[in-house]
TORDRENGU-293770 format. One line per field, with one value per atom (N, C-alpha, C): residue number from 1; x negated, y negated, z negated; atom name; residue in one letter. Coordinates in nm, 2 decimals. Layout:
# residues N
pos NUM|...
x X|...
y Y|...
z Z|...
site CA|...
code A|...
This chain:
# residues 69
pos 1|1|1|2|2|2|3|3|3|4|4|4|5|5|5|6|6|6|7|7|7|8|8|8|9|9|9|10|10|10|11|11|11|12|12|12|13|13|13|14|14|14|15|15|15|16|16|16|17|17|17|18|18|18|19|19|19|20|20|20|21|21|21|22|22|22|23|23|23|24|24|24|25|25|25|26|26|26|27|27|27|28|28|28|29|29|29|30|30|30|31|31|31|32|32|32|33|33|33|34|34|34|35|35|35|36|36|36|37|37|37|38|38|38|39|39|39|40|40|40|41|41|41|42|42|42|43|43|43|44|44|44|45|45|45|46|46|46|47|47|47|48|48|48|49|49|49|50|50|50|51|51|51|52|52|52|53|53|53|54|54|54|55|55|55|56|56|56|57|57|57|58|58|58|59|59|59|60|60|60|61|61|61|62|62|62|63|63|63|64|64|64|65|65|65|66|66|66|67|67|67|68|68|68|69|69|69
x -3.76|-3.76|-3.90|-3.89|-4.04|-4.11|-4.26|-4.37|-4.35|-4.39|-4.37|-4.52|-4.55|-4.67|-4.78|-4.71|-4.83|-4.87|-4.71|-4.76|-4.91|-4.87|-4.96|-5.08|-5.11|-5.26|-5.29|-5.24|-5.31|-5.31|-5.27|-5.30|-5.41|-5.45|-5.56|-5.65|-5.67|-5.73|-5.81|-5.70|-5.78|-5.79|-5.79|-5.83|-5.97|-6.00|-6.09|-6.24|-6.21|-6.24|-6.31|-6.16|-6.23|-6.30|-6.35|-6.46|-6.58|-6.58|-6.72|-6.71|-6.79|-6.79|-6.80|-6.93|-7.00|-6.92|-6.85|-6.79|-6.65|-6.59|-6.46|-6.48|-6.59|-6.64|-6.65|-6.75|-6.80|-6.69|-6.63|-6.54|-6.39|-6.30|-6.16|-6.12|-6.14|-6.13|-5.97|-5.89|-5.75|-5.71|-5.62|-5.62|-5.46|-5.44|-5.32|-5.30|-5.15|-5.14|-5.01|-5.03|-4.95|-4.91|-4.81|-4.80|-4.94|-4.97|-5.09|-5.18|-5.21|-5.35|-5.40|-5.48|-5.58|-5.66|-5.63|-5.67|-5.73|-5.87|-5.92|-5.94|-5.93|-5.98|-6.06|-6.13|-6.17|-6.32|-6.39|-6.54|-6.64|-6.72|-6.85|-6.98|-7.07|-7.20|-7.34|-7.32|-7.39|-7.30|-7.36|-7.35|-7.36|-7.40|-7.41|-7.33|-7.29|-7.11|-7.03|-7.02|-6.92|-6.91|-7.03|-7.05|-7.04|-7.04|-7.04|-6.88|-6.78|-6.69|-6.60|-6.67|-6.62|-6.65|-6.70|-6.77|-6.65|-6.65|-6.55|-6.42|-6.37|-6.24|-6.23|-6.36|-6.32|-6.37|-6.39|-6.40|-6.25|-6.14|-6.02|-5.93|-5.95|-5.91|-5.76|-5.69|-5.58|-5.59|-5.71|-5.72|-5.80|-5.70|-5.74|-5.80|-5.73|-5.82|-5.83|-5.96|-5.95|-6.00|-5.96|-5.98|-6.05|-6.16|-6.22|-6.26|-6.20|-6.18|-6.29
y -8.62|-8.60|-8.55|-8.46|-8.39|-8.48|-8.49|-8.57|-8.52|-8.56|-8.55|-8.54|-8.41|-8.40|-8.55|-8.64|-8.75|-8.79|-8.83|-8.87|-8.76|-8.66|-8.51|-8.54|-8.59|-8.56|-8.68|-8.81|-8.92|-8.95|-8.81|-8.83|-8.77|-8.64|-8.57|-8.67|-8.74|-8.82|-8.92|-8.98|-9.10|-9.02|-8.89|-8.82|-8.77|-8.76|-8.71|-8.85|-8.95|-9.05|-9.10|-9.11|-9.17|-9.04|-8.97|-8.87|-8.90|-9.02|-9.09|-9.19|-9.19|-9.34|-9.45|-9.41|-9.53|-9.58|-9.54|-9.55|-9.65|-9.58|-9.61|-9.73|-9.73|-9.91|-10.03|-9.96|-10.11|-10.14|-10.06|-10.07|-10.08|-10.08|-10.05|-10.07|-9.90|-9.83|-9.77|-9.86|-9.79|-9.70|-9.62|-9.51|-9.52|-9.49|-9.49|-9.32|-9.27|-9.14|-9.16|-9.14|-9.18|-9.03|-8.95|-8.84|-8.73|-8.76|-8.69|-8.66|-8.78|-8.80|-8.91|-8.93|-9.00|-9.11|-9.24|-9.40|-9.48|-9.47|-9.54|-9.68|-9.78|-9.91|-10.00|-10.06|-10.17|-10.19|-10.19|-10.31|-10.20|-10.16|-10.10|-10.19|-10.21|-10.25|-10.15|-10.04|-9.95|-9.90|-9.82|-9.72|-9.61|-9.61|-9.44|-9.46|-9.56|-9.57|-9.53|-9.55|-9.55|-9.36|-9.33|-9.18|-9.15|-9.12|-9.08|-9.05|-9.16|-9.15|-9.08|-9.07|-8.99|-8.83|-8.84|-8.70|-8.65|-8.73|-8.70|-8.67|-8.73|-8.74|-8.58|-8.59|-8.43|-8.29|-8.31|-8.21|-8.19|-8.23|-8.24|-8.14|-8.00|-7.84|-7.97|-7.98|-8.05|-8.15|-8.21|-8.32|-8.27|-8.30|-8.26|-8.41|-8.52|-8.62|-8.73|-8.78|-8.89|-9.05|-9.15|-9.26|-9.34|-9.42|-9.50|-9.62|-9.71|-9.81|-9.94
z 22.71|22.85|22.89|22.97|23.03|23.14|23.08|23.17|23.30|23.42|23.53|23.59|23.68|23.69|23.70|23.74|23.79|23.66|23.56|23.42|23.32|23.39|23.28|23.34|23.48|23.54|23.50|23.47|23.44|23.27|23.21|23.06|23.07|23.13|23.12|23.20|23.25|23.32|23.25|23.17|23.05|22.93|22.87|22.81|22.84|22.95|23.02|23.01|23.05|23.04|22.90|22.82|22.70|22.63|22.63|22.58|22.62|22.69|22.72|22.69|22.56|22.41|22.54|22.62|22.66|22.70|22.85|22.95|22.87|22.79|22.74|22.66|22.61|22.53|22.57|22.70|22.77|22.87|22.91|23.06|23.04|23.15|23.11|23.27|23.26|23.37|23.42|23.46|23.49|23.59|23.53|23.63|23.68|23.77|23.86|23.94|23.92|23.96|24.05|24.18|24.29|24.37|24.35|24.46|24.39|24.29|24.21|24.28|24.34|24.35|24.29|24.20|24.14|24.16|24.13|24.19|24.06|24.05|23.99|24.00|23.90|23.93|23.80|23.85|23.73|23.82|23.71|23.75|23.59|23.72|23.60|23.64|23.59|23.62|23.67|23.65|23.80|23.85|24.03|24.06|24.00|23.90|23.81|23.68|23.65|23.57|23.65|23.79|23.88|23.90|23.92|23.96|23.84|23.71|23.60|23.59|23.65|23.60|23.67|23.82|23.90|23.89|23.77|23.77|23.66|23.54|23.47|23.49|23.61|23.67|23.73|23.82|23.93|23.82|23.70|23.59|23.54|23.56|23.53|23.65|23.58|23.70|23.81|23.76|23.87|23.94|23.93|24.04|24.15|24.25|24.39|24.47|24.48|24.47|24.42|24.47|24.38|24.48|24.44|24.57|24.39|24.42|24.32|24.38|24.33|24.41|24.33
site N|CA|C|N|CA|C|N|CA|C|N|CA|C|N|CA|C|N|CA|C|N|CA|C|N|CA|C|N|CA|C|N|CA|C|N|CA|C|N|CA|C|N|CA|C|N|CA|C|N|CA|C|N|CA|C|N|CA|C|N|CA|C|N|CA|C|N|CA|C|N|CA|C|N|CA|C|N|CA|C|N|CA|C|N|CA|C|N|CA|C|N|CA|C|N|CA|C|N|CA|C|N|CA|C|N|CA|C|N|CA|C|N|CA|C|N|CA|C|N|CA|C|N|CA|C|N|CA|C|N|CA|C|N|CA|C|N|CA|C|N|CA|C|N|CA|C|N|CA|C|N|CA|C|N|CA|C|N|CA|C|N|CA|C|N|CA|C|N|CA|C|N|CA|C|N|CA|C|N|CA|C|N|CA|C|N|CA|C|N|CA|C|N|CA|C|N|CA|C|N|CA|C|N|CA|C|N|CA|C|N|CA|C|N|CA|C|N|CA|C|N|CA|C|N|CA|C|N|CA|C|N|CA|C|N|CA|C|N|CA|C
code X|X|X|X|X|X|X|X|X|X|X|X|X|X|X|X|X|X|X|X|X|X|X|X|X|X|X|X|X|X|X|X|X|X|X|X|X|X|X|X|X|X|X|X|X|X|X|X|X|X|X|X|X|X|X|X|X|X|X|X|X|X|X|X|X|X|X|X|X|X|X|X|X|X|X|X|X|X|X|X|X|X|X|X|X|X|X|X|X|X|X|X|X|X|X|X|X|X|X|X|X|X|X|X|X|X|X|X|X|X|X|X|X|X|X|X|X|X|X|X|X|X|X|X|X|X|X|X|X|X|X|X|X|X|X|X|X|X|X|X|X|X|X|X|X|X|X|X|X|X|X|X|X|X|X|X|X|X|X|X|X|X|X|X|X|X|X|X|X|X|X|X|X|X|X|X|X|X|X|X|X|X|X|X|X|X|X|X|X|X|X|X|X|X|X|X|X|X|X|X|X|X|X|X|X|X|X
């Protein structure tokens, strides 16, 4: 059966993600793809894990947005 865009943006999504050892080790950052837009959740310990990962996410050409919760 063929992935359905939301499923394909939220593989590249935690593909995207786990390419950052750190990020992907210490955290467990879930992603949610709704109408393909992009819903991050979990718990980092800075503001610059948070932006880090927001940075990784809007580096991913098909996400148009993203809500980081």
């Amino acid at each position: 059966m063929a992935k359905t865009k939301n499923e394909e943006l939220k593989n590249k999504v935690e593909k995207a993600l786990a390419q950052d050892k750190e990020l992907s080790k210490n955290y467990d950052i879930n992603v949610d793809v709704i109408d393909e837009e992009v819903h991050l959740s979990g718990i980092v310990d800075t503001l610059a894990d948070k932006k880090r990962a927001e940075r990784l996410v809007r580096s991913v050409p098909e996400v148009q947005y993203l809500d980081n919760d």
